[in-house]
Structure formats: structure tokens, C-alpha cells
C-alpha distance (Angstrom), angle and dihedral (degrees) to the residues before:
residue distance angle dihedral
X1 . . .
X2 3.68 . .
X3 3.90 125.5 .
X4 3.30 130.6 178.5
X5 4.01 118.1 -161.2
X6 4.02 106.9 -151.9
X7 4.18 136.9 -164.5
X8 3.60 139.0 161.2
X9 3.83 141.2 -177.6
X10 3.25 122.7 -136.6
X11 4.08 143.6 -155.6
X12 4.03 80.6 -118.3
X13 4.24 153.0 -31.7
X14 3.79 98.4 -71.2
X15 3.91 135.3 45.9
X16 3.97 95.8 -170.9
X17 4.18 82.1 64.9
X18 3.93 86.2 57.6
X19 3.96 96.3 -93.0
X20 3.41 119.0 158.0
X21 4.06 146.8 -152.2
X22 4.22 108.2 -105.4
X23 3.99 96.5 172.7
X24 3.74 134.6 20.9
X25 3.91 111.0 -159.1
X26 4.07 118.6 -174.1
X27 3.78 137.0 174.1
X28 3.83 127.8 -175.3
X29 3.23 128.9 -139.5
X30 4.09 121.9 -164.2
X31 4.02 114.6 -156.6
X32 4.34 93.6 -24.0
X33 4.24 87.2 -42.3
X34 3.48 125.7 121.1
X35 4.19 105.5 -128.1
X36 3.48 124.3 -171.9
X37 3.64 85.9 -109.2
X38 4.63 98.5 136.2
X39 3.69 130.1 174.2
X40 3.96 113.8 176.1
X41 4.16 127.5 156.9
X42 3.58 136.4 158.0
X43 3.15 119.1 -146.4
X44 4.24 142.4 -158.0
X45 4.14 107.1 -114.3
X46 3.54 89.7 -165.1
X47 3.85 82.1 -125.9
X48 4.33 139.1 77.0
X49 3.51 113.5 -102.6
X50 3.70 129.9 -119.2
X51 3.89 117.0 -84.6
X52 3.64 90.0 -124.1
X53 3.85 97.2 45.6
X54 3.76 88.6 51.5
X55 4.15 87.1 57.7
X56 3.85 89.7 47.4
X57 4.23 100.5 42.7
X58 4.34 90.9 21.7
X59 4.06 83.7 -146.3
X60 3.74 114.6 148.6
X61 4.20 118.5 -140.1
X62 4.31 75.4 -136.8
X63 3.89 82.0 64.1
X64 3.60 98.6 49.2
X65 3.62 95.3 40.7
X66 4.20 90.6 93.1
X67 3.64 104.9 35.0
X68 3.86 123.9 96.1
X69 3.83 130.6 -92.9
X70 3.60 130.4 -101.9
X71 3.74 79.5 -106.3
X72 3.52 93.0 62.1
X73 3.44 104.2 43.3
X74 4.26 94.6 41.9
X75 3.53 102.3 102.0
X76 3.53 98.6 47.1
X77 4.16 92.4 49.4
X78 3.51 90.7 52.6
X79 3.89 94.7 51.5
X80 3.31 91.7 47.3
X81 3.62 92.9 56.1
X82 4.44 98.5 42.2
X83 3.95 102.2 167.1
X84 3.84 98.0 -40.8
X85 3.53 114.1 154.4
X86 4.13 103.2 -108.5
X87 3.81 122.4 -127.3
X88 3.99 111.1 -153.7
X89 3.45 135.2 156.2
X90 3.74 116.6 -135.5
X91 4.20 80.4 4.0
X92 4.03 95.1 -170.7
X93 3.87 97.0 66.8
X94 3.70 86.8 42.4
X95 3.76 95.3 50.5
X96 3.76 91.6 32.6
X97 3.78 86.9 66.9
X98 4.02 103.2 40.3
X99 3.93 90.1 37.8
X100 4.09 89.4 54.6
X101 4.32 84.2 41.3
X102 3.96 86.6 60.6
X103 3.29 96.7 43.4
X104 3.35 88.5 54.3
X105 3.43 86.4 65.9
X106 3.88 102.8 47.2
X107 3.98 82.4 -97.0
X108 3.82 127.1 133.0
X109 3.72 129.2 -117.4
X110 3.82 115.0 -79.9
X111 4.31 97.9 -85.0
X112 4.00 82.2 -149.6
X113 3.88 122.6 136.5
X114 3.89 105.1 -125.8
X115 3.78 127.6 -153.8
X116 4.09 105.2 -165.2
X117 3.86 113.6 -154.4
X118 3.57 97.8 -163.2
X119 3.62 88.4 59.3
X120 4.22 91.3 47.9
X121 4.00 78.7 46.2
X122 3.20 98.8 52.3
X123 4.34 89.1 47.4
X124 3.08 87.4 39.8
X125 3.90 106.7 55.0
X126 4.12 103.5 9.6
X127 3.71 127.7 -156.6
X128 3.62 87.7 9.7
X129 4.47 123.7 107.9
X130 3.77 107.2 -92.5
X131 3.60 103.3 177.6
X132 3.72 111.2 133.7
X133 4.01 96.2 -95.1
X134 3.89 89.2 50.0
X135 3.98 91.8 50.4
X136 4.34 80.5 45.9
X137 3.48 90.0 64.8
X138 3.82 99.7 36.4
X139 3.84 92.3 50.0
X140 3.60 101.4 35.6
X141 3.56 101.6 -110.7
X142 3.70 121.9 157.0
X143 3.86 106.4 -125.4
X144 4.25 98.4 159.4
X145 3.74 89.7 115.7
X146 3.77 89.7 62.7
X147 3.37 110.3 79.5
X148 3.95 93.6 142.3
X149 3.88 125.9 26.6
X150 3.81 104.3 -93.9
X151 4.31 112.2 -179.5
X152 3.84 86.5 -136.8
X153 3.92 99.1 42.1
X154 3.56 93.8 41.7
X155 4.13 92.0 58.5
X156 3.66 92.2 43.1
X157 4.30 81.5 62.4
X158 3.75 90.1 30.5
X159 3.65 87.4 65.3
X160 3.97 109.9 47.5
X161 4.16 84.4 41.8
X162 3.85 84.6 54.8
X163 3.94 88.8 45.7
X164 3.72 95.0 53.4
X165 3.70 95.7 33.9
X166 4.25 94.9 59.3
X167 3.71 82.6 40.9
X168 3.20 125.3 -76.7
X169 4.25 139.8 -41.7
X170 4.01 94.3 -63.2
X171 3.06 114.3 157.7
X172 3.83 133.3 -162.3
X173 3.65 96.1 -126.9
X174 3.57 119.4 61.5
X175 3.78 112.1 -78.9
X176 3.64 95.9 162.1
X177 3.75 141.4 74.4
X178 3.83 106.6 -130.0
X179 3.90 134.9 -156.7
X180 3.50 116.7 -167.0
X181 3.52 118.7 -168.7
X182 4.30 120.1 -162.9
X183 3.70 131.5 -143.8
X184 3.30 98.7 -175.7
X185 3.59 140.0 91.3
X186 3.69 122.0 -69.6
X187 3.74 120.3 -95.9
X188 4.14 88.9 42.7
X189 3.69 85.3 123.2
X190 3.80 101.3 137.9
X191 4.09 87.4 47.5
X192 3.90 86.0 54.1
X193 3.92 101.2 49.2
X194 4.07 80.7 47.1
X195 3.54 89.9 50.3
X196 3.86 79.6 58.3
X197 3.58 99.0 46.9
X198 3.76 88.1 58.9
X199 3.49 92.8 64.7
X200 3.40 110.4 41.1
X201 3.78 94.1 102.7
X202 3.84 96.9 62.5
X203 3.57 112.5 100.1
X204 3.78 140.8 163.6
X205 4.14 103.2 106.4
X206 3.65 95.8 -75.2
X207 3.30 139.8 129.4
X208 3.99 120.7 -126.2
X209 3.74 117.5 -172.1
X210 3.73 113.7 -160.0
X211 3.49 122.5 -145.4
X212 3.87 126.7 -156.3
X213 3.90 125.7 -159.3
X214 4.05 118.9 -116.6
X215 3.51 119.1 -119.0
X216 3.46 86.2 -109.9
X217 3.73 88.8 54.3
X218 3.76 92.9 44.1
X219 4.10 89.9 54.9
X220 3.66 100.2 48.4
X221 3.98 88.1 52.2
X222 3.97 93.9 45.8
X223 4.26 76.5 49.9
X224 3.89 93.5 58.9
X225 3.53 95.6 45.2
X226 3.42 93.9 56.9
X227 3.66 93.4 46.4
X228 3.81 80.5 64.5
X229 3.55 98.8 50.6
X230 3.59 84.6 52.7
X231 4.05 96.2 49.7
X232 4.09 87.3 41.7
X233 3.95 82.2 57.5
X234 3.36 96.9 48.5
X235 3.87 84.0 48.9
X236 3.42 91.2 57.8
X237 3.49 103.1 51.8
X238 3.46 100.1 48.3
X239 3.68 95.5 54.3
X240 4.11 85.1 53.7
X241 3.48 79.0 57.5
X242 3.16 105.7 50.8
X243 3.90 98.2 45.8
């Protein structure tokens, strides 16, 4: 499975006023890993920024005043993205801004499926601040590099919060040395190399040792649960009798 976590920075906090996308940041992910997989481009709005989104991104119009358009860069944004699955926090003002860029351009909205963290956050952890620094602290996430917001920064972050926040780095391939250990009988191969197969997903550099029930085991419990079949019975019947 492919994911692709996504930010930008913008000249401001609404496209319909005019506002427009000054960075693109993007970080893949391949089956819950991080890859080295990058996309990051500034971009010339053709407009100032805001004041106050200057002191939250720190980027100059003088920067942007050589780097390509939206226009320019479109093609190879889109590419990079394919059909991933897109990673955003707060995803409508994100989308808001590259959805109104494309159409700009005759294009239409990004057909993407979205997963928005800072609605899992806020599901996840209500009445509580779940702005990315917040979910930093809470998940352990080193986030002293980011002293302003930066598209490409931000994603790198985005992505181990996400990772720890949907439960941990596990990947689909195997990421983990396993022991199992069987209880039962000898010549249970297939059962062990299933056993295996069941916990090939598990990843994180630890060990799991598996452990199976005995026969004997296995009996006594199948024992018990009929004695509370029985005792549910019995339950039963005496409440027929008493009504």
C-alpha cells in the first residue's frame, strides 16, 4: 500500500480571496514505512504574502520571485502523487488550496482518498490541542528542527506522528525476527509454519514468541466452556420457571 503524507504553505488562509500555494512538501510511505521517496517545490504566487503567514512559514516574496509556477511544476506533482492514499493534517485547507490551484488550470480536484490526522487526533484524544506540535509531544516525536512551518519538514513529522498514532511502524512485510515456540505434538509442522505466517506482519525489531496450547490444554478449556453452556442452561430454565 502506498501513502503519500502531503503539506503546503501558503501566501494566506483562503484561496477564494486570491491566496495562493508557495511550497508543496510530500513524503511517501510504502506498506506503513517511511522510503526515501521526497517531493518538495516552492513556488511564485504571483502575489505578497500575508504578514502573519510570513511569521509562521519565514518565506520571503524576494525568495519566490525566481522559482516556477504551479503551472510549471503540475505535471510532475501529480505524478509524484499517482493514486496514493494522502496523509494531511487539517486536509480541507490543504486541498482547498491545491484543488482551487488546478482549477486554475482547467484541472480537476485531486481524485485522491484522504485520511486527515487531525481529525483521528481530535477522535482520538478529545477536548485536548491537536495541532501537530501538541501530537509531537504526546507521541514522542522529535519536532526541534521545526522552528517555522516548512511543507517538507512538516510531512517528514506528519508521518512518524501518523505511524505512532494508527499504532505503531508495522509494516506489511516482515520487519521482525520471530521465535515461535510449539506446544503441541510433534509432527504439527504445517500448524507451525502457519503459526509463522500469522506473524509475518508484525514489525518494529522485536522478537515475538508464540505460544500454542497442548492438547491437554486445549481439552480442559473446551471442558469449561461447556460447563458454561451447561450453567447458562440451567439459567435459562429457571427463569422460565420463574415467570
Amino acid at each position: 500500500m502506498r501513502q503519500v503524507v502531503l503539506d503546503t504553505e501558503t501566501t494566506g488562509i483562503d484561496p477564494r480571496q486570491g491566496h495562493r500555494v508557495i511550497e508543496i512538501g510530500a513524503v511517501e510511505l510504502v506498506d506503513r514505512e517511511i522510503t526515501q521517496g521526497r517531493y518538495q517545490q516552492y513556488l511564485n504566487p504571483g502575489r505578497s504574502s500575508e504578514p502573519e503567514a510570513v511569521r509562521v512559514h519565514g518565506i520571503s516574496d524576494e525568495f519566490l520571485a525566481d522559482k516556477p509556477t504551479f503551472a510549471d511544476i503540475v505535471e510532475d506533482f501529480l505524478a509524484f502523487l499517482g493514486d496514493a492514499e494522502l496523509i494531511i493534517h487539517n486536509a480541507p485547507f490543504d486541498l482547498a488550496f491545491l484543488n482551487m490551484e488546478l482549477e486554475r488550470l482547467g484541472r480537476p480536484p485531486l481524485p485522491n482518498p484522504v485520511r486527515d490526522t487531525l481529525v483521528e487526533a481530535r477522535r482520538r484524544h478529545p477536548g485536548q490541542k491537536n495541532d501537530l506540535d501538541a501530537l509531537c509531544r504526546r507521541y514522542g516525536v522529535d519536532n526541534s528542527r521545526r522552528q517555522r512551518h516548512g511543507a517538507l519538514l512538516d510531512c517528514e513529522i506528519l508521518a512518524e506522528v501518523y505511524l505512532r498514532m494508527s499504532g505503531g511502524q508495522l509494516g506489511m512485510r516482515l520487519a521482525a525476527e520471530v521465535e515461535v515456540q510449539p506446544m503441541s505434538a510433534p509432527g504439527d509442522e504445517e500448524d507451525e509454519t502457519a503459526s509463522r505466517e500469522l506473524v509475518t506482519g508484525l514489525a518494529g525489531g522485536r522478537r515475538l514468541r508464540l505460544c500454542r496450547a497442548s492438547a491437554a490444554e486445549l481439552e480442559a478449556h473446551q471442558a469449561y466452556l461447556r460447563g458454561l453452556g451447561d450453567k447458562a442452561l440451567w439459567r435459562e430454565e429457571t427463569s422460565a420457571d420463574l415467570d
